[in-house]
C-alpha positions in Angstrom: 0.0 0.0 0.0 1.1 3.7 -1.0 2.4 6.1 2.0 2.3 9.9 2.4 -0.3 9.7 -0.6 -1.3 13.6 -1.9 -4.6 14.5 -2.0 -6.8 15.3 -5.0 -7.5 19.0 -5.2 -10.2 20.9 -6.7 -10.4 24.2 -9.0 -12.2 27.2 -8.2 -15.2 28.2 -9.6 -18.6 31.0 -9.3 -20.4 28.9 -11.5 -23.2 27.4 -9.6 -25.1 24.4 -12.3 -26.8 21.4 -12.0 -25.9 18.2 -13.7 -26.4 14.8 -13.8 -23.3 13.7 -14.0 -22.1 15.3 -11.2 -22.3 15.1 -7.7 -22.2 17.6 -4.6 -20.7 18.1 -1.5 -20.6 20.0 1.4 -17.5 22.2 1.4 -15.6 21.4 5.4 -14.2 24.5 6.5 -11.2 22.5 8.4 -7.8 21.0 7.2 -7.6 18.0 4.5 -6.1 14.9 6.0 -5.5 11.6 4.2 -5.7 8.6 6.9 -3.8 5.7 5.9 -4.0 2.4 7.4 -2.2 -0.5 7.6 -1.9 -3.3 10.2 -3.2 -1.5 12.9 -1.0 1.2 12.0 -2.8 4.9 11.2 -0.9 7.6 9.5 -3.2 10.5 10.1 -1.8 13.5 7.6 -1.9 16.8 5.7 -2.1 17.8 2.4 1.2 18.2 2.8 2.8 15.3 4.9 2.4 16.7 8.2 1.3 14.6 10.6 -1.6 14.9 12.4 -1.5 11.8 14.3 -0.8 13.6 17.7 -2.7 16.9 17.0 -5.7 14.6 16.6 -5.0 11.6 18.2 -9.1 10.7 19.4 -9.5 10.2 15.5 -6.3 8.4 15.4 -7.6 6.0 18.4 -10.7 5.2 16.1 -9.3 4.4 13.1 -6.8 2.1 14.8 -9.7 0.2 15.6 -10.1 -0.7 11.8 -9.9 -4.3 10.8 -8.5 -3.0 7.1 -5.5 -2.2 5.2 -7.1 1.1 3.8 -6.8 4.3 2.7 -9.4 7.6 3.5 -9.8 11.0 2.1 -11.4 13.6 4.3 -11.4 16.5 6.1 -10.7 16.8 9.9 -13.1 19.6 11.7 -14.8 21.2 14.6 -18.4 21.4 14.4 -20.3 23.4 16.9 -23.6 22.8 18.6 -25.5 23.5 15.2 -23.5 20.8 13.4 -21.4 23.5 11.0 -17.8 23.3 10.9 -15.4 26.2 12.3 -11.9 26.7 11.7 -11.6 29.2 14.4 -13.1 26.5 16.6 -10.2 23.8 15.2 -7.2 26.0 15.0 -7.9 26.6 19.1 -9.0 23.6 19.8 -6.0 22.0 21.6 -5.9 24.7 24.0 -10.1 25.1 24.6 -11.1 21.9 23.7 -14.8 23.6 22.4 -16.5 22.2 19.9 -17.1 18.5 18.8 -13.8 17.2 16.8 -14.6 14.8 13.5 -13.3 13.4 10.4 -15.8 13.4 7.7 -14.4 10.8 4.7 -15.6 11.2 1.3 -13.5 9.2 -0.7 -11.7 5.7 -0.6 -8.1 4.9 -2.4 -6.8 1.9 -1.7 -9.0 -1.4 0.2 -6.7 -4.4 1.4 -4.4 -4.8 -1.3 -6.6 -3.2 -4.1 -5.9 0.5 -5.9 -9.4 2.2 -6.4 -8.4 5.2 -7.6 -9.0 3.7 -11.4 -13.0 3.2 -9.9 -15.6 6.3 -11.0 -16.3 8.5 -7.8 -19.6 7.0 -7.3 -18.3 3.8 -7.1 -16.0 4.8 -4.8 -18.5 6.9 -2.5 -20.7 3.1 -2.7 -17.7 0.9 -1.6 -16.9 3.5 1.2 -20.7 3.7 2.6 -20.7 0.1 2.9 -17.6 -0.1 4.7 -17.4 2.8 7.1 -19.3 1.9 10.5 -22.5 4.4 11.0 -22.0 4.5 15.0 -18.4 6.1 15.3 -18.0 8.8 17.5 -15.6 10.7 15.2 -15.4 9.6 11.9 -18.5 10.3 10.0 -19.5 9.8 5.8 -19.6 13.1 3.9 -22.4 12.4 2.1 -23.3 13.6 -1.4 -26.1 14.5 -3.4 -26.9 13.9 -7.3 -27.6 16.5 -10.1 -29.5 19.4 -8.3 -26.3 21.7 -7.4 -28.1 25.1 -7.8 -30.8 23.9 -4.9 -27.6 22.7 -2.8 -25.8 25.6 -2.7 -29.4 27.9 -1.7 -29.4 25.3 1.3 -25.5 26.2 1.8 -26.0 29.9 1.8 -29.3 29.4 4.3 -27.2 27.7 6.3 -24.6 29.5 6.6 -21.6 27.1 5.2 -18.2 27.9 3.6 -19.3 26.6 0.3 -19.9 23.3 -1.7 -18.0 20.8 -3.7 -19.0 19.4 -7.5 -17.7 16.7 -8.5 -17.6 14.6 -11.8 -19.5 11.2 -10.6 -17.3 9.2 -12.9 -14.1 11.3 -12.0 -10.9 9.0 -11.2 -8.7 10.1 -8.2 -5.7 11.8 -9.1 -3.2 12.0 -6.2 -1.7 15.8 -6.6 -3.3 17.3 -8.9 -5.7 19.8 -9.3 -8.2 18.9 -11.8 -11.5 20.5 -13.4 -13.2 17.5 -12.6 -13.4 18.5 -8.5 -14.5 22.6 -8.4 -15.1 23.9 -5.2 -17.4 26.7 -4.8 -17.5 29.6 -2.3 -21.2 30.8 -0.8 -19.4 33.8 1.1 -19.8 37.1 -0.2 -18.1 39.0 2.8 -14.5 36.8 3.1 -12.6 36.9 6.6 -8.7 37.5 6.4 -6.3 36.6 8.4 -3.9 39.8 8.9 -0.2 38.4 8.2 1.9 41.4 7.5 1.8 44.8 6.8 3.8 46.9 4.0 5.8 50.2 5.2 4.3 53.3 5.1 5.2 55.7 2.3 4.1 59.4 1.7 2.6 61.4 4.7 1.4 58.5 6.1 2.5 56.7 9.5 2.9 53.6 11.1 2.2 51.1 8.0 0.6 51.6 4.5 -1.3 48.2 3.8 -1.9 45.2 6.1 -1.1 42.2 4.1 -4.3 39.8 4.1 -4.7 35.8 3.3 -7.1 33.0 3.9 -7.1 29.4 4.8 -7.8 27.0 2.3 -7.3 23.4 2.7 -5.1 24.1 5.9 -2.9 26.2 3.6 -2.8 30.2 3.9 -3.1 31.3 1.1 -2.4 35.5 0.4 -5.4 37.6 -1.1 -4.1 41.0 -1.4 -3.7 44.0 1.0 -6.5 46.5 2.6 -4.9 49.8 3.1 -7.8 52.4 2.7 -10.6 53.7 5.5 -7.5 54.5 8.9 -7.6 56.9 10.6 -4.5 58.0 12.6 -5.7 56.8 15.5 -6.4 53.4 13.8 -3.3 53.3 12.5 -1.6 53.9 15.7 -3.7 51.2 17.3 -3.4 48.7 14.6 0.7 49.5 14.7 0.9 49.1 18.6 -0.7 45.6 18.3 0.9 44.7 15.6 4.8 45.5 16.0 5.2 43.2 19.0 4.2 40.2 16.6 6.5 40.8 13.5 8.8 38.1 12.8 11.4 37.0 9.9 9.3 33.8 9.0 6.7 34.2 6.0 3.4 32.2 6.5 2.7 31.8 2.9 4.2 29.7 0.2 5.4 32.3 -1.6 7.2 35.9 -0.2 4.6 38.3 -0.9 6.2 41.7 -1.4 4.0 45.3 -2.2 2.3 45.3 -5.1 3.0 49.0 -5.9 6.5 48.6 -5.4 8.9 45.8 -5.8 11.1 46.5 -3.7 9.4 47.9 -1.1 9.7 45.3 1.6 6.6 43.6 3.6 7.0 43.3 6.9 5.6 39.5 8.1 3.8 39.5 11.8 3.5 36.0 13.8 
């Protein structure tokens, strides 16, 4: 059996449809994790091969009780008393312990010996319903519907989740890769940012000239441009004094993000 397998990823799309040959999911706001197991053994991971197996060792205690040589594709979260996930919820979790912790698995790999990656989705989604218990405390099916994707993603908005997935039903799994047959799409029209930087200031103004933004997606943070309009001087004095104590030499994205307007103008990375 593969290790350290990479997940499937999905493009990004505003086109809402409905087809037949698709199928859609609820879009987890929480951090992909592939959970391989093999003779008792669990590797619990990330997108990118960080282990989770101690960060989220109750799921890892449950899927040690698996009588299989499998592979699962899922997303680990924290859903609160309503039953929607929160990333604020799961990032803090370690330390507050709120909310109820879960893995919800939506596709299969690999099944004592055999590949399934080769098998269309559906398939897939059929051998891992009839395999995964329905009275685990932790690990729970993502389930899926068929063809109506425009009255999915109304229920999504109305209830107030992160987005929805579309998938091809007769899409193979393609560890790595990003592929138009898995589009993700966002219900939010108002986005939440993570503040990671700020840029220096330049002109008459003080203090900083744009605070660098970015999101989580898939665990990874991902930069979406810089707000630097609407201070005040007394915002930006506030906003500075908070901010200067954090700054550090690390980046937190993938890529050094410097200001747009000027190349050389360096960013300033907060932790």
């Amino acid at each position: 059996m593969p290790r350290n397998i990479k997940p499937m990823l999905a493009e990004l799309t505003n086109d809402v449809f409905s087809g037949d040959d698709w199928l859609f999911e609820i879009k987890w706001d929480g951090y992909r994790a592939v959970a391989e197991i093999e003779e008792g053994e669990v590797n619990l991971h990330s997108r990118n091969n960080i282990s989770f197996n101690q960060k989220y060792f109750p799921i890892v205690e449950t899927l040690k009780t698996f009588g299989i040589n499998v592979i699962f594709d899922g997303e680990v979260v924290i859903v609160d008393d309503f039953g929607k996930s929160s990333f604020q919820l799961l990032q803090n979790y370690q330390k507050s312990g709120k909310g109820k912790l879960a893995y919800y698995v939506f596709d299969i790999l690999h099944l004592d010996g055999y590949d399934l990656t080769n098998l269309p989705l559906i398939k897939r989604k059929e051998i891992l319903k009839q395999i995964l218990p329905e009275d685990l405390k932790n690990i729970r099916f993502s389930d899926h519907i068929i063809g109506d994707g425009e009255n999915f993603y109304k229920v999504a908005v109305e209830r107030g989740l992160e987005g929805i997935l579309a998938k091809r039903a007769n899409s193979k799994y393609q560890p790595g890769k990003r592929s138009k047959d898995w589009l993700k799409i966002k219900t939010r029209n108002r986005q939440e940012a993570v503040i990671c930087g700020f840029t220096q200031p330049k002109g008459s103004r003080d203090k900083f000239g744009s605070l660098v933004l970015g999101v989580y997606d898939e665990g990874e943070l991902i930069y979406i441009g810089q707000a630097g309009t609407g201070f005040t001087d007394t915002s930006l004095k506030e906003i500075y004094s908070k901010l200067k104590h954090l700054i550090t030499d690390k980046t937190h994205f993938k890529l050094t993000i410097m200001n747009k307007t000027n190349a050389t103008r360096q960013t300033t990375k907060i932790n």
